[in-house]
mmJSON file of the N, C-alpha and C atoms, coordinates in Angstrom:
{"data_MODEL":{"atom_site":{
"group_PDB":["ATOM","ATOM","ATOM","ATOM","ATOM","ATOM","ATOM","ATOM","ATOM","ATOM","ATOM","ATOM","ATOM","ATOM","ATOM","ATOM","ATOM","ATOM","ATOM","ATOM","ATOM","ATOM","ATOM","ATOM","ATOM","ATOM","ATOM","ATOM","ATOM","ATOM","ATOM","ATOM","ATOM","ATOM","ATOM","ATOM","ATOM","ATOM","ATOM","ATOM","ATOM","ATOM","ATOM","ATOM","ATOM","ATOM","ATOM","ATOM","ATOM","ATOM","ATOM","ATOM","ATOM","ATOM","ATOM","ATOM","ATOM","ATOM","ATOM","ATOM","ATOM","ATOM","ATOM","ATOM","ATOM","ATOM","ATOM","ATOM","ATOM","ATOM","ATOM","ATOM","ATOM","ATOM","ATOM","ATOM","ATOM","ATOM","ATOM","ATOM","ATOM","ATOM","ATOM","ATOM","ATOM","ATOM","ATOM","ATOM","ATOM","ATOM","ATOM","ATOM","ATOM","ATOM","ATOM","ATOM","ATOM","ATOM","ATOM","ATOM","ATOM","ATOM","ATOM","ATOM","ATOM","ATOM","ATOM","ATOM","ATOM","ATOM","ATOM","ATOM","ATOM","ATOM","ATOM","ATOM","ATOM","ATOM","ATOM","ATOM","ATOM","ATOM","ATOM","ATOM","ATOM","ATOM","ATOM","ATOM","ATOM","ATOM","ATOM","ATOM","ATOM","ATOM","ATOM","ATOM","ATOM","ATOM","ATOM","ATOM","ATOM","ATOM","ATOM","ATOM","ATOM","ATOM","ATOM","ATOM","ATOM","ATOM","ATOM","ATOM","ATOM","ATOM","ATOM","ATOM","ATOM","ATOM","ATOM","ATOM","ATOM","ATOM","ATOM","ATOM","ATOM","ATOM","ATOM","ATOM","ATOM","ATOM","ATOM","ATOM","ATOM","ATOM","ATOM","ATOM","ATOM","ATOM","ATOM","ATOM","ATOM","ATOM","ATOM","ATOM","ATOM","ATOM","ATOM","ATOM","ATOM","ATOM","ATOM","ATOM","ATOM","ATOM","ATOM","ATOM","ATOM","ATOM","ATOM","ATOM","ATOM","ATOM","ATOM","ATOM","ATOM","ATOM","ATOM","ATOM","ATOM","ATOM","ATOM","ATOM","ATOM","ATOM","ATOM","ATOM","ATOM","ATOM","ATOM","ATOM","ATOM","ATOM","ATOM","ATOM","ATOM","ATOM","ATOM","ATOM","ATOM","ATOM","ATOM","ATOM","ATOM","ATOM","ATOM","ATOM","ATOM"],
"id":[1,2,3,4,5,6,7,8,9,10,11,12,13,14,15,16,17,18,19,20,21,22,23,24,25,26,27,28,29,30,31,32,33,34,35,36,37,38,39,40,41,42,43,44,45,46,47,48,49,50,51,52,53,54,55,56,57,58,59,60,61,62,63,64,65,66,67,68,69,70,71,72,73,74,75,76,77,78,79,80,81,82,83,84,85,86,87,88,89,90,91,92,93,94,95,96,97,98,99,100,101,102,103,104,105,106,107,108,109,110,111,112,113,114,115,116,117,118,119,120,121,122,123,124,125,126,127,128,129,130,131,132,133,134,135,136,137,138,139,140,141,142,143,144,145,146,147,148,149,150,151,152,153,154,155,156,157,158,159,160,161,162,163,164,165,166,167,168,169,170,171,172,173,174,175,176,177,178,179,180,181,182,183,184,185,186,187,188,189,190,191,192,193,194,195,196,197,198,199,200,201,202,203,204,205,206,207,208,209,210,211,212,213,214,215,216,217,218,219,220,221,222,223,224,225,226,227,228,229,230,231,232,233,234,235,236,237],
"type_symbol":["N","C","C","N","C","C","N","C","C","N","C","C","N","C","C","N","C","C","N","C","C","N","C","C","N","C","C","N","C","C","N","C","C","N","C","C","N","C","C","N","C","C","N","C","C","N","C","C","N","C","C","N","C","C","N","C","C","N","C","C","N","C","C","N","C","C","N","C","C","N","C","C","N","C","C","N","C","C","N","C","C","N","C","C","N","C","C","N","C","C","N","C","C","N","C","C","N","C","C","N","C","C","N","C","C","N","C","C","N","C","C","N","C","C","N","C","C","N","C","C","N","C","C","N","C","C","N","C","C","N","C","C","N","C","C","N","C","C","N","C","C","N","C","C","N","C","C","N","C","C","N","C","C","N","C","C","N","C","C","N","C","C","N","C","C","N","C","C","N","C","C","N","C","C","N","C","C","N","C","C","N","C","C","N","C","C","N","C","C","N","C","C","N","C","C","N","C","C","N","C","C","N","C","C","N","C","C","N","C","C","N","C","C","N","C","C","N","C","C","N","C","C","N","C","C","N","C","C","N","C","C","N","C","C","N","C","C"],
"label_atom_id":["N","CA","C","N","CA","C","N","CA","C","N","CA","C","N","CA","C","N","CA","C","N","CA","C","N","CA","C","N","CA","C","N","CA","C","N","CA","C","N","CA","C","N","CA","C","N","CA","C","N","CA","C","N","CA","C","N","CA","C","N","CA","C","N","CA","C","N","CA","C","N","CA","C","N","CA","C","N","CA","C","N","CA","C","N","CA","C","N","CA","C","N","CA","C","N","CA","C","N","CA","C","N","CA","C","N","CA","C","N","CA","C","N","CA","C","N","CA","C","N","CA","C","N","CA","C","N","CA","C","N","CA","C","N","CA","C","N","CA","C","N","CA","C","N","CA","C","N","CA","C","N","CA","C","N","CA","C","N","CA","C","N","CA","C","N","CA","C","N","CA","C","N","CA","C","N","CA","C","N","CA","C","N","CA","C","N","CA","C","N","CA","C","N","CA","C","N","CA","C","N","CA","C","N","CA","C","N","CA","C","N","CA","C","N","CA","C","N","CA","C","N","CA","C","N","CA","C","N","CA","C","N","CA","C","N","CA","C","N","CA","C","N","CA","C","N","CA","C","N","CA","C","N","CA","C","N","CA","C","N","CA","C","N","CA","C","N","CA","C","N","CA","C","N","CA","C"],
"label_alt_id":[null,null,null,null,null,null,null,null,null,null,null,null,null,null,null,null,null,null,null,null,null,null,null,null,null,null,null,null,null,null,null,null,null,null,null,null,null,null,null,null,null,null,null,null,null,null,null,null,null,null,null,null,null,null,null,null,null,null,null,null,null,null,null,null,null,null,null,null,null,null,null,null,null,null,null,null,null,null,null,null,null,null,null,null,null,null,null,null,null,null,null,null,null,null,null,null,null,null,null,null,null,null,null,null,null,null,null,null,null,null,null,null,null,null,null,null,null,null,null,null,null,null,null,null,null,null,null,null,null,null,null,null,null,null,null,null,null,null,null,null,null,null,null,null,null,null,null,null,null,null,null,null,null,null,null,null,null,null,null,null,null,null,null,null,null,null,null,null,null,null,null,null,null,null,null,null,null,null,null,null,null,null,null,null,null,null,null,null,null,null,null,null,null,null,null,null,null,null,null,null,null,null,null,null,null,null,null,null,null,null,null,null,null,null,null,null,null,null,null,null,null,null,null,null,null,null,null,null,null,null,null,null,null,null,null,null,null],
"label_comp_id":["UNK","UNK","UNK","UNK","UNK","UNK","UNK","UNK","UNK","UNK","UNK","UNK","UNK","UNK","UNK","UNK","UNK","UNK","UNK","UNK","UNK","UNK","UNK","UNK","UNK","UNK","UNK","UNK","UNK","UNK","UNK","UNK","UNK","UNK","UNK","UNK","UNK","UNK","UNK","UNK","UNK","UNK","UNK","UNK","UNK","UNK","UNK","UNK","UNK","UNK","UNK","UNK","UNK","UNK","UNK","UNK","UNK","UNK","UNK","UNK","UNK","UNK","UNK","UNK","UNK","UNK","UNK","UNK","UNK","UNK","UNK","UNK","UNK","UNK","UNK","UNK","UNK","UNK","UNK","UNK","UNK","UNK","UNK","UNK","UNK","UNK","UNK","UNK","UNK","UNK","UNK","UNK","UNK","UNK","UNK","UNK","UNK","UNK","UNK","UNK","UNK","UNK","UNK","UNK","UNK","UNK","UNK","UNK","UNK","UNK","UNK","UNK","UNK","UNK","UNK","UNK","UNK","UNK","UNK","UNK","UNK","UNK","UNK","UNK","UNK","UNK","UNK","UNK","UNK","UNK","UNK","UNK","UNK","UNK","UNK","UNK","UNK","UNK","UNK","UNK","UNK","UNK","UNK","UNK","UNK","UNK","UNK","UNK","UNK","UNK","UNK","UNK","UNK","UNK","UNK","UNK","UNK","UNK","UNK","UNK","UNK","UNK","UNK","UNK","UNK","UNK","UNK","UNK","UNK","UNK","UNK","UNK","UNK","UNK","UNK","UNK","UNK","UNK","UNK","UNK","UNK","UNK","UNK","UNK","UNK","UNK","UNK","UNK","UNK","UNK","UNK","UNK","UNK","UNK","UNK","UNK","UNK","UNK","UNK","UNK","UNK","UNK","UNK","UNK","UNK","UNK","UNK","UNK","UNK","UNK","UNK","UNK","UNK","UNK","UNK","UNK","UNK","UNK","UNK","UNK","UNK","UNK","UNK","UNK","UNK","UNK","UNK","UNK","UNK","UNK","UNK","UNK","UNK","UNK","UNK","UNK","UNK"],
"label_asym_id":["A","A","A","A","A","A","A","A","A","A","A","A","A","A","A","A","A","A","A","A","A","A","A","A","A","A","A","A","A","A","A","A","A","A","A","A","A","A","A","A","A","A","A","A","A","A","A","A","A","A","A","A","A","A","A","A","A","A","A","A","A","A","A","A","A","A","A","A","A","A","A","A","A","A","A","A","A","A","A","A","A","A","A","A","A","A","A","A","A","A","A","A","A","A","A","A","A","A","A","A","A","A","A","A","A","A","A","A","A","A","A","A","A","A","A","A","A","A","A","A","A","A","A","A","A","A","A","A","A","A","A","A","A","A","A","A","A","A","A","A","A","A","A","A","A","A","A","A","A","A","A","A","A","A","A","A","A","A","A","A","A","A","A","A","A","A","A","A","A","A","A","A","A","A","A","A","A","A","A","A","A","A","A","A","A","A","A","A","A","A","A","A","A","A","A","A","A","A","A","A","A","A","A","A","A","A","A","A","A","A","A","A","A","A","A","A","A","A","A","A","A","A","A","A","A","A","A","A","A","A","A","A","A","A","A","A","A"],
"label_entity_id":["1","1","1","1","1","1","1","1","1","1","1","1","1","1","1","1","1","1","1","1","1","1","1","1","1","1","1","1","1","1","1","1","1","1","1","1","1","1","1","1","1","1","1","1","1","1","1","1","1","1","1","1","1","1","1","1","1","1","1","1","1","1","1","1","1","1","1","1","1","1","1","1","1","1","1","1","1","1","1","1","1","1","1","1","1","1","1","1","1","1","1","1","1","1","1","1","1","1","1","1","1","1","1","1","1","1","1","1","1","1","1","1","1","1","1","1","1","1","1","1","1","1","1","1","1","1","1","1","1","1","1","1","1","1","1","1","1","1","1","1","1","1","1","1","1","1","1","1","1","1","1","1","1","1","1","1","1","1","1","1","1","1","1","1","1","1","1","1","1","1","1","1","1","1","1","1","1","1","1","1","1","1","1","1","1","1","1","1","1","1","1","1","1","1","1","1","1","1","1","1","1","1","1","1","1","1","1","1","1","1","1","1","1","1","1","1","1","1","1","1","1","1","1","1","1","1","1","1","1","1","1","1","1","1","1","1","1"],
"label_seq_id":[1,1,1,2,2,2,3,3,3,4,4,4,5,5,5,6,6,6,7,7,7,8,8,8,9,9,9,10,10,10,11,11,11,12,12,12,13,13,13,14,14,14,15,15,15,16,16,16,17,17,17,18,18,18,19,19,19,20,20,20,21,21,21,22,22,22,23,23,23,24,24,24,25,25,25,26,26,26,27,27,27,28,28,28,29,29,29,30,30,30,31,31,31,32,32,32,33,33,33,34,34,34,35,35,35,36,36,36,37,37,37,38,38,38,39,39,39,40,40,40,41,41,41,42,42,42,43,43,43,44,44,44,45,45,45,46,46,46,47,47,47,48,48,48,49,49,49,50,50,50,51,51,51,52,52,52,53,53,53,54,54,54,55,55,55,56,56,56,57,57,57,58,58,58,59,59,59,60,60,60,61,61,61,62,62,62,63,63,63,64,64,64,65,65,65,66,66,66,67,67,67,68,68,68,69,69,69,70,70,70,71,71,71,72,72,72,73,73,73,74,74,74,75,75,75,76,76,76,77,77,77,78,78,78,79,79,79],
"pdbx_PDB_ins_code":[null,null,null,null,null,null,null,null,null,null,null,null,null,null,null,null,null,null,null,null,null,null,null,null,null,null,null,null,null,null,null,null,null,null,null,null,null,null,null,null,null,null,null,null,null,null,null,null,null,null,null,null,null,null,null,null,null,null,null,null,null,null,null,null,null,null,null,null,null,null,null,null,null,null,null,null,null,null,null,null,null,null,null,null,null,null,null,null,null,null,null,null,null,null,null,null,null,null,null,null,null,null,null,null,null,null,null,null,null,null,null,null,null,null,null,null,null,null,null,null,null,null,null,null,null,null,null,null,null,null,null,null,null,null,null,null,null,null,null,null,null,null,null,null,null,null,null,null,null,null,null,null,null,null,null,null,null,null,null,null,null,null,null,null,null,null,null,null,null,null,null,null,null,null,null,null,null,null,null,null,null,null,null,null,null,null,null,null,null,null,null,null,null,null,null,null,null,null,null,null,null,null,null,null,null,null,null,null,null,null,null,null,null,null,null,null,null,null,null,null,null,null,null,null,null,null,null,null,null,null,null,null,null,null,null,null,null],
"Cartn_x":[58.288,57.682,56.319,55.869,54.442,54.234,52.809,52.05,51.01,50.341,49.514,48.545,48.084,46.994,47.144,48.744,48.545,49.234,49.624,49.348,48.153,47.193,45.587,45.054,45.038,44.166,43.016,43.504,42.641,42.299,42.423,41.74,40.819,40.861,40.155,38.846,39.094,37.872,37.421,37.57,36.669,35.732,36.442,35.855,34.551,34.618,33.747,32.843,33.094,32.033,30.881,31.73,31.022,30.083,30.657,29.787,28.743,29.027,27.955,26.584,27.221,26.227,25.488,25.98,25.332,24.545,24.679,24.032,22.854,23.176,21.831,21.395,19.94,19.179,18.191,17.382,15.898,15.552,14.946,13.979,14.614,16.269,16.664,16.654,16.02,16.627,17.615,18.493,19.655,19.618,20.28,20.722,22.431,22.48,23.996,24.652,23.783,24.596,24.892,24.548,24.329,25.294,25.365,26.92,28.167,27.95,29.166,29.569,28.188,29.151,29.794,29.237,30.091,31.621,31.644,32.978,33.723,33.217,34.104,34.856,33.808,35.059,36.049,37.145,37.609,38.975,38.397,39.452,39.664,39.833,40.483,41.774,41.814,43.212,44.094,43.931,44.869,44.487,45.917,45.965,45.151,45.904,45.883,44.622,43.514,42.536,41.437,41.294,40.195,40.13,41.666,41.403,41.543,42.338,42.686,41.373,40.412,39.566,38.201,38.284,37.341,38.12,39.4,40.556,39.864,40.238,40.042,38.048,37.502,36.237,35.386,35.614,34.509,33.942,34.032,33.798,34.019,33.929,34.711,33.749,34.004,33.358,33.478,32.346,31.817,30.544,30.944,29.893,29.623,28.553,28.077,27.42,27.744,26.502,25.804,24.623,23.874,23.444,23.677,23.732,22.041,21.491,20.554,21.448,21.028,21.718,22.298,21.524,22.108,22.539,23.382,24.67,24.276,22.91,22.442,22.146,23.046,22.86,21.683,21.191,20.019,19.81,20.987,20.962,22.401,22.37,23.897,23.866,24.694,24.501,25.783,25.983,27.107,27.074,27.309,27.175,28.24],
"Cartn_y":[26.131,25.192,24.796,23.266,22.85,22.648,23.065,22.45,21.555,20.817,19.971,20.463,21.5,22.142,22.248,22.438,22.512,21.149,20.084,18.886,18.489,18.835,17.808,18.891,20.087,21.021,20.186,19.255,18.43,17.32,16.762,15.705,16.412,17.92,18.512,19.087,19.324,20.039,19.06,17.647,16.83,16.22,15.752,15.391,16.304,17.954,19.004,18.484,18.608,18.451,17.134,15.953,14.528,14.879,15.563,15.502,16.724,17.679,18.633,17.913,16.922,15.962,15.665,14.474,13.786,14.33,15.283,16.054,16.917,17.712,18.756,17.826,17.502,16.991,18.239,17.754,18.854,18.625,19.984,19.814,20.03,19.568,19.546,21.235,21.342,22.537,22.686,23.826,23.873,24.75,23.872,24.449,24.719,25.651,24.893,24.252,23.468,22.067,21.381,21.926,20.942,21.318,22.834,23.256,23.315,22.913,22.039,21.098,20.046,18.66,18.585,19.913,19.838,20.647,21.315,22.157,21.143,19.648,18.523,17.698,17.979,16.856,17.924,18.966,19.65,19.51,19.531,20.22,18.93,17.795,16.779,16.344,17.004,17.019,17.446,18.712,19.469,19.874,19.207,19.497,20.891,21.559,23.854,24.12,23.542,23.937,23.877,22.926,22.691,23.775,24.492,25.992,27.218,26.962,27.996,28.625,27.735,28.597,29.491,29.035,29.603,30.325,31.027,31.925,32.897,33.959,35.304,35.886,35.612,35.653,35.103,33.997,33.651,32.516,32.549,31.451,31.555,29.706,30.053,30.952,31.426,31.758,31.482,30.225,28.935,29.214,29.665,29.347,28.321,28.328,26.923,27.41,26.901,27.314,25.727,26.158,24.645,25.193,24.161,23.856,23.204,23.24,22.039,21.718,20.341,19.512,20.414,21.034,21.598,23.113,23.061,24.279,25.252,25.285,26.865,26.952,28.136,27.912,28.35,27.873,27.753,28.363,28.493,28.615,28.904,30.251,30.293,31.256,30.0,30.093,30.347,31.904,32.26,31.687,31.108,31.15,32.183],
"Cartn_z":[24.439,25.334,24.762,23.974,24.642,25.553,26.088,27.032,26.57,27.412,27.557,26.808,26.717,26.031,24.594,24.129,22.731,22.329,23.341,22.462,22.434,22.915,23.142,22.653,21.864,21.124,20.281,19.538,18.245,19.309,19.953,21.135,21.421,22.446,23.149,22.174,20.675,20.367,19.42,19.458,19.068,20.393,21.586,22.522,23.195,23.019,23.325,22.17,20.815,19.597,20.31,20.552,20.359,21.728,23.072,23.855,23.931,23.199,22.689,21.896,20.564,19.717,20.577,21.453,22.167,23.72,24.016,24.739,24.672,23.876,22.849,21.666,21.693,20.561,20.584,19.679,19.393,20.574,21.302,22.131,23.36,23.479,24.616,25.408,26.189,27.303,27.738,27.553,27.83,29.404,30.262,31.381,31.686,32.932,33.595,33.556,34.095,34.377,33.41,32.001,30.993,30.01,29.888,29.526,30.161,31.803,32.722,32.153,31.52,31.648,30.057,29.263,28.005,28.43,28.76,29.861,30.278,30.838,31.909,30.706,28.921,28.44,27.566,28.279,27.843,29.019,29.981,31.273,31.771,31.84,31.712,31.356,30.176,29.156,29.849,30.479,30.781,32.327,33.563,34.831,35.39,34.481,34.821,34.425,33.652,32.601,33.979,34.405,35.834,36.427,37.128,38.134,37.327,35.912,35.174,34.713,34.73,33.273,34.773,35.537,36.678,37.423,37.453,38.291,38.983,37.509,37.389,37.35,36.061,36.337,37.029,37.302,38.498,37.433,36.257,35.745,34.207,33.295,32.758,31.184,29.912,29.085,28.567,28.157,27.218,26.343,25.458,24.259,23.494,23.49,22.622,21.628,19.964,18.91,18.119,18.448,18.071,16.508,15.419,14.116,13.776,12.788,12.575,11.131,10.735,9.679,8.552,8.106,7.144,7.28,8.655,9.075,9.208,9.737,9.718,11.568,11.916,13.304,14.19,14.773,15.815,16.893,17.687,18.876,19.324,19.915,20.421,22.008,22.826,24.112,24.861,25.87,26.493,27.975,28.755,29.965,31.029],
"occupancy":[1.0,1.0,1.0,1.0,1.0,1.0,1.0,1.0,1.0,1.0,1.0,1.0,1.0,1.0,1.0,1.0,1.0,1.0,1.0,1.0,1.0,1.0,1.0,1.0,1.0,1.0,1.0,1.0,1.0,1.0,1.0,1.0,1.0,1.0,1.0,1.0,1.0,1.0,1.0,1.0,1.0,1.0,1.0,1.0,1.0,1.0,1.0,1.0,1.0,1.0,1.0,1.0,1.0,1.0,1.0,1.0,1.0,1.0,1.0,1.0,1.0,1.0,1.0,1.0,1.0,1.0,1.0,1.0,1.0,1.0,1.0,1.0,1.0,1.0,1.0,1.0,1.0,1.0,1.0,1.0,1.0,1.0,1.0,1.0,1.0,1.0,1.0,1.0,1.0,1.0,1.0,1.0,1.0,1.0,1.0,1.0,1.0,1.0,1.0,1.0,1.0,1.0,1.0,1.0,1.0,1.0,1.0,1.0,1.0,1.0,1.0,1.0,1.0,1.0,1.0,1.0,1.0,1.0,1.0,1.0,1.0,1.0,1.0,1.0,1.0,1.0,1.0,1.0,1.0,1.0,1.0,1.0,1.0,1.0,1.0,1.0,1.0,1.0,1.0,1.0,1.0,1.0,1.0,1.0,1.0,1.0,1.0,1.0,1.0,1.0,1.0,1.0,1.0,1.0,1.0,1.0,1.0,1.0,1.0,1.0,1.0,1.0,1.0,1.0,1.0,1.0,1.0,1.0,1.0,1.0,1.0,1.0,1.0,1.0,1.0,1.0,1.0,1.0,1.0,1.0,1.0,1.0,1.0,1.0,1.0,1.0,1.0,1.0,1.0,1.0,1.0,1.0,1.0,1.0,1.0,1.0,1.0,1.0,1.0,1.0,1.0,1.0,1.0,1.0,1.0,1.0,1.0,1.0,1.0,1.0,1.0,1.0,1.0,1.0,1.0,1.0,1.0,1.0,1.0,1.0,1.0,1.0,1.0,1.0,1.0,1.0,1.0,1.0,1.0,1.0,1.0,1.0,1.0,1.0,1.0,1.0,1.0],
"B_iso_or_equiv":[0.0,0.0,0.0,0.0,0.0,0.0,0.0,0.0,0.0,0.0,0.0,0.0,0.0,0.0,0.0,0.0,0.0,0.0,0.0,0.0,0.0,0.0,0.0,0.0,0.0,0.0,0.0,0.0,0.0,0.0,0.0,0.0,0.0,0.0,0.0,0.0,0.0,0.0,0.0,0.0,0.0,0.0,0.0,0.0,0.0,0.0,0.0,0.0,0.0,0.0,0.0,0.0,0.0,0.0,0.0,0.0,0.0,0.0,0.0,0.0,0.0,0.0,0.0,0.0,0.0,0.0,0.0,0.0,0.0,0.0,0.0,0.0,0.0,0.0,0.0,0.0,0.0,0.0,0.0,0.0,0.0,0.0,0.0,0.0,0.0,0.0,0.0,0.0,0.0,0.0,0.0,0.0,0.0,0.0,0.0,0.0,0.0,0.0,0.0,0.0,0.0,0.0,0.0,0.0,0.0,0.0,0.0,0.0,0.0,0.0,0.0,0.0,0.0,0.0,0.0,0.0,0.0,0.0,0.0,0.0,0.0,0.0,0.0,0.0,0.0,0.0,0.0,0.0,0.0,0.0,0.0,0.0,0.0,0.0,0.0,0.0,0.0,0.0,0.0,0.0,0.0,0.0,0.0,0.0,0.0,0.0,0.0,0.0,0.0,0.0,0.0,0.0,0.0,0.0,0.0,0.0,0.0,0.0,0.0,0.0,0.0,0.0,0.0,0.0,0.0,0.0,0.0,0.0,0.0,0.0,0.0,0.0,0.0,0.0,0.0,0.0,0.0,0.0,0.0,0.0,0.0,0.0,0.0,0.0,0.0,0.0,0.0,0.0,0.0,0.0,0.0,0.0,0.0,0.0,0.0,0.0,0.0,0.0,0.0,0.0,0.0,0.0,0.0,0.0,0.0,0.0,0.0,0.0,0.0,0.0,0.0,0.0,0.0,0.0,0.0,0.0,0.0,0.0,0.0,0.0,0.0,0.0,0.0,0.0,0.0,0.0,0.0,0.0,0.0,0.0,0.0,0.0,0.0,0.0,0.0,0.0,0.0],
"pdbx_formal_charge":[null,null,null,null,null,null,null,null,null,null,null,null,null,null,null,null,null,null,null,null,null,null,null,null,null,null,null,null,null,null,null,null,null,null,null,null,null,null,null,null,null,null,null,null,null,null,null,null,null,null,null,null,null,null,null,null,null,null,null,null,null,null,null,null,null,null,null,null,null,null,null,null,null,null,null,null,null,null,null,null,null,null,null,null,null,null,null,null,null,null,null,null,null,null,null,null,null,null,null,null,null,null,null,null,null,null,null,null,null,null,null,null,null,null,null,null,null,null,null,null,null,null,null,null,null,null,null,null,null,null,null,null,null,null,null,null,null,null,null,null,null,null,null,null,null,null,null,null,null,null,null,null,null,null,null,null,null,null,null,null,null,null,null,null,null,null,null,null,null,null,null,null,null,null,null,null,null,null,null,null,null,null,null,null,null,null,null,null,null,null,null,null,null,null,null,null,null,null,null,null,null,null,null,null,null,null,null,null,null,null,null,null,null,null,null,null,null,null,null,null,null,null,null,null,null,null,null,null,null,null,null,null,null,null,null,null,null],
"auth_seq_id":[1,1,1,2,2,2,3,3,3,4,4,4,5,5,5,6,6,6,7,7,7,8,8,8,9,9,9,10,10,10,11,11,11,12,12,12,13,13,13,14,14,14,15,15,15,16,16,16,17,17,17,18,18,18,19,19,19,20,20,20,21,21,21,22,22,22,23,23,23,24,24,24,25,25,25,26,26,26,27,27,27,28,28,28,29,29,29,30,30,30,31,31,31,32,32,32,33,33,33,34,34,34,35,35,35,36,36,36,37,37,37,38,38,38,39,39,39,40,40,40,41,41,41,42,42,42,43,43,43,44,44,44,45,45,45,46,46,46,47,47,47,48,48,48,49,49,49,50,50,50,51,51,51,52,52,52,53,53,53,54,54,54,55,55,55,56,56,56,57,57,57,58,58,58,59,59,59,60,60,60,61,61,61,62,62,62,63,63,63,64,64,64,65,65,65,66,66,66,67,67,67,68,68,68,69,69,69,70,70,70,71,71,71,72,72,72,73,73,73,74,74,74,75,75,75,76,76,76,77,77,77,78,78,78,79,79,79],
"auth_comp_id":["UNK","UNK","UNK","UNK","UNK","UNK","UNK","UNK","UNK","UNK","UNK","UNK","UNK","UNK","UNK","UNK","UNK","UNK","UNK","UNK","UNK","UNK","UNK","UNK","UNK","UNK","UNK","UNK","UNK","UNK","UNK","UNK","UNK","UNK","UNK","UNK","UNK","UNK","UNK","UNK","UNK","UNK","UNK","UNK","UNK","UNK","UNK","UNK","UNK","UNK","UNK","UNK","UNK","UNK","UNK","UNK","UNK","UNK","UNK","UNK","UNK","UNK","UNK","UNK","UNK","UNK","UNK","UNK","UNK","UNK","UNK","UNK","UNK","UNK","UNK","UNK","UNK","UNK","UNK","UNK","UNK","UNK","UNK","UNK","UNK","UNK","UNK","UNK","UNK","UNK","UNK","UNK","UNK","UNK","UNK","UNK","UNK","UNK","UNK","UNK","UNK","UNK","UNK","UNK","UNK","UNK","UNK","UNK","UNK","UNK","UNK","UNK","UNK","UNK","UNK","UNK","UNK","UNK","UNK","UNK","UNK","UNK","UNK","UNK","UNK","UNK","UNK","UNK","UNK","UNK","UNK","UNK","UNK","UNK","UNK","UNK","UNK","UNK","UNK","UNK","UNK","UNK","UNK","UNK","UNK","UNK","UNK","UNK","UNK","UNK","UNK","UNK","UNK","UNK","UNK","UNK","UNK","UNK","UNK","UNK","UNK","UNK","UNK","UNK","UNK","UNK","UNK","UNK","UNK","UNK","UNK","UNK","UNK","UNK","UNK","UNK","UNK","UNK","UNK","UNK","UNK","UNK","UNK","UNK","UNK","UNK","UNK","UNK","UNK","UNK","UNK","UNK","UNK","UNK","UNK","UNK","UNK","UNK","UNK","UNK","UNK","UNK","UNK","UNK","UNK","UNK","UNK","UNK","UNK","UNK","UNK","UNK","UNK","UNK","UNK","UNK","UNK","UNK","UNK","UNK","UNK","UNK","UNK","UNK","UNK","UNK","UNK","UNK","UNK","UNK","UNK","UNK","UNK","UNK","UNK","UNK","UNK"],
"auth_asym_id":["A","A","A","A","A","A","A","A","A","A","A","A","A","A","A","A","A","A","A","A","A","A","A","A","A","A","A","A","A","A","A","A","A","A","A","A","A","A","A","A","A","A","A","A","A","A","A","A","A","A","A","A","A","A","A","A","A","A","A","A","A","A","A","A","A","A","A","A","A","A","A","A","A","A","A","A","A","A","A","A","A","A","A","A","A","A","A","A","A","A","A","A","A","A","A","A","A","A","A","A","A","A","A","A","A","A","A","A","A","A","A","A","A","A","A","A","A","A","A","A","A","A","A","A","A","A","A","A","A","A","A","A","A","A","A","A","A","A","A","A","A","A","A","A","A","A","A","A","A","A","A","A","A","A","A","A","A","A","A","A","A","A","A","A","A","A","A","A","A","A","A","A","A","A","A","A","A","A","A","A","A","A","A","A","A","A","A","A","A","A","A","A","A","A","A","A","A","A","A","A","A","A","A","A","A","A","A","A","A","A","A","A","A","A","A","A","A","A","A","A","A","A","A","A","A","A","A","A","A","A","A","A","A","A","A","A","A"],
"auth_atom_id":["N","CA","C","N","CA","C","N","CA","C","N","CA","C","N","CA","C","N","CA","C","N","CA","C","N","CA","C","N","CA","C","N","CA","C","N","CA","C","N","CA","C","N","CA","C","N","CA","C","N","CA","C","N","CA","C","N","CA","C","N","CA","C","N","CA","C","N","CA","C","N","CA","C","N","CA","C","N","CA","C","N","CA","C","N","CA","C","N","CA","C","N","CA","C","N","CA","C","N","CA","C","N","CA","C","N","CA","C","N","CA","C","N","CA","C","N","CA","C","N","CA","C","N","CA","C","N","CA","C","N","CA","C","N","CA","C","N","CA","C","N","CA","C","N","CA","C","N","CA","C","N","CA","C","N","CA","C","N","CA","C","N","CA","C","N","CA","C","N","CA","C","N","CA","C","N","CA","C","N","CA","C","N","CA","C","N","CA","C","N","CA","C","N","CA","C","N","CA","C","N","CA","C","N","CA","C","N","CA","C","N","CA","C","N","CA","C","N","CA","C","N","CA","C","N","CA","C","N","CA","C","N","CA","C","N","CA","C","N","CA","C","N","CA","C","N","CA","C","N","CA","C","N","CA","C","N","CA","C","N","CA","C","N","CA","C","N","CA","C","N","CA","C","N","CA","C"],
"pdbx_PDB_model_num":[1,1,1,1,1,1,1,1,1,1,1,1,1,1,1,1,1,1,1,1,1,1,1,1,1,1,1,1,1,1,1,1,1,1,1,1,1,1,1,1,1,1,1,1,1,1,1,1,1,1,1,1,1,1,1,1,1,1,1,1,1,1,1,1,1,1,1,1,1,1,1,1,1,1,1,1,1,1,1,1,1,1,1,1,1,1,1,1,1,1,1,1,1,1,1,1,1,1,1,1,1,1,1,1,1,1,1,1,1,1,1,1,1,1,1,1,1,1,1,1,1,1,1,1,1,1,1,1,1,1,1,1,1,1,1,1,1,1,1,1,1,1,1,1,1,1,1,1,1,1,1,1,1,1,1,1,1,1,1,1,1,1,1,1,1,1,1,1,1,1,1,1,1,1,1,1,1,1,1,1,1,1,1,1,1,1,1,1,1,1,1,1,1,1,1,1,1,1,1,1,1,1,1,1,1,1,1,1,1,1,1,1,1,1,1,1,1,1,1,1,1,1,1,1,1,1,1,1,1,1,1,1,1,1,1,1,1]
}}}
């Protein structure tokens, strides 16, 4: 069986990348809400992904690792 999730795997982790880019610049403060709305372009794709990923823990476990240009990472954030 596919599901929805592993046809939109390569959709889903470019759409997280572009709205990560465009979200975190230098300087930006990272809040909540701000690794929510990188979380919202993920669970879209997929119906189950919205209640699935907040079920069991109480919420979901989203890491983010911020890069500067030349790939050396900066900043890495668990919520």
């Amino acid at each position: 069986m596919i599901v929805g999730t592993t046809n939109n795997y390569a959709t889903m982790a470019i759409s997280v990348k572009m709205a990560a880019q465009t979200l975190i610049q230098k300087g930006t403060i990272i809040t909540q809400g701000l690794l929510n709305r990188i979380e919202m372009a993920f669970r879209a794709y997929d119906p189950c992904m919205s209640c699935a990923t907040h079920a069991l823990p109480g919420q979901m476990p989203l890491a983010v690792t911020i890069y500067d240009a030349a790939g050396q990472v900066v900043e890495r954030l668990n919520n």
